[in-house]
N, C-alpha and C positions, 0 to 999 in steps of 0.2 A: 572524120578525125583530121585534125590542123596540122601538117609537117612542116616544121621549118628546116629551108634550106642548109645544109652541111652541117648539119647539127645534128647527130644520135637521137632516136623518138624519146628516150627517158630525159633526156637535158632539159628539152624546150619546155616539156612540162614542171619540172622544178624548178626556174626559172622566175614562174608566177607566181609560187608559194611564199606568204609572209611567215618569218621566223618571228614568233609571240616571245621566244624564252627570256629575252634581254628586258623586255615591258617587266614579262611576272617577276625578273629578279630585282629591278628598280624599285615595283611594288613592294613587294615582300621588306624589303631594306627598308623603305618610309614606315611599314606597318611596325617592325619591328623597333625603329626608331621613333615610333608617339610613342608604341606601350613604352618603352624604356623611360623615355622622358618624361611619362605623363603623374602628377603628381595626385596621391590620394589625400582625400581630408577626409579628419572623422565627424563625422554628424553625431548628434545625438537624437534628430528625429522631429526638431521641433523648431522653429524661427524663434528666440528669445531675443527679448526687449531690456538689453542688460544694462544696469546704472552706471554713471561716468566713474570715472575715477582719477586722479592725476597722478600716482604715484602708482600706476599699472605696468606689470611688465608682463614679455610676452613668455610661453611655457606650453612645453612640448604635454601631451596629455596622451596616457595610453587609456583612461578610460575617461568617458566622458558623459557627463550627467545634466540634463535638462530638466528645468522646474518649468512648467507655463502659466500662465497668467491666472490661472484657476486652478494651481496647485497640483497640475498632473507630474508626474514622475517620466521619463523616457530616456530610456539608455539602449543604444543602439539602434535605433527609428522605430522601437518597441514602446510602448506605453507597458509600467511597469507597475503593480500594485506593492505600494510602499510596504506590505508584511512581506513581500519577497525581492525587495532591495535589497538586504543583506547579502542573503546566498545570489544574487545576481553579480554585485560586485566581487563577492571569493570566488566565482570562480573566473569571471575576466583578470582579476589579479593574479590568477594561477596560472592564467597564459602567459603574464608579463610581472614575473614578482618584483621587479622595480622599478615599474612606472608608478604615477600616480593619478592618482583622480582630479579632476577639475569641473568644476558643479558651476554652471550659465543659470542663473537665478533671474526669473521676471521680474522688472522693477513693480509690478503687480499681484507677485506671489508673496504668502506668507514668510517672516521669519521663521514661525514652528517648523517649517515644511522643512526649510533650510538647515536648521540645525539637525532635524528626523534624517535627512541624507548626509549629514556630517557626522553623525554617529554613528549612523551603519556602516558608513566608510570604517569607520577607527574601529567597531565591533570585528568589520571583515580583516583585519588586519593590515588597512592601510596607515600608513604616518604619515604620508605627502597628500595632503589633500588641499586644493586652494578653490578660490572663488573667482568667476572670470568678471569681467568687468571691463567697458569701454576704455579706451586711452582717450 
């Protein structure tokens, strides 16, 4: 064992010990500071190909509805069988009774599909329903 001169035997050995606590509390503060910052976006599940528009504005969505190119239905990164789009919508609206919907329609999916999801919308008792569309 190593003495150092006129130094107590406990000193010299704490001495060489790194204090970690100031690292983990800089960490902790960054970690704490992305989640805060960090911004969610809702999907609906599916990359859509949505038609231009020039008189498009932009609009907050708390539920959100995906057509894809071959007339699939997806809300929530679910693929969704259009007899139970109704009850999928009432109850997403039941979380947020004053959001609305907004339906990303493929420039490659049917209009029938489209208006099948805007009915079910206004069945499930939504009134704010709109179409999303490129600016």
């Amino acid at each position: 064992m190593k003495r150092s001169i006129g130094k107590p035997p406990g000193e010299a050995e704490q001495e060489n010990e790194i204090d970690l606590t100031p690292m983990l509390d800089v960490v902790f503060i960054m970690l704490i500071f992305f989640i805060v910052t960090a911004t969610f976006i809702k999907e609906a599940g599916i990359e859509v190909d949505r038609p231009l528009a020039v008189t498009a504005q932009t609009k907050d969505a708390s539920i959100l509805i995906a057509i894809g190119p071959n007339n699939e239905i997806w809300i929530d990164r679910n693929e969704t069988d259009p007899r139970a789009l109704r009850a999928d919508i009432e109850r997403l609206h039941a979380e947020n009774p004053k959001g609305s919907v907004v339906i990303q329609a493929d420039k490659e999916s049917n209009h029938e599909t489209l208006v099948s999801v805007m009915e079910a919308a206004r069945q499930a008792g939504v009134s704010n329903v709109a179409i999303s569309a490129l600016e």
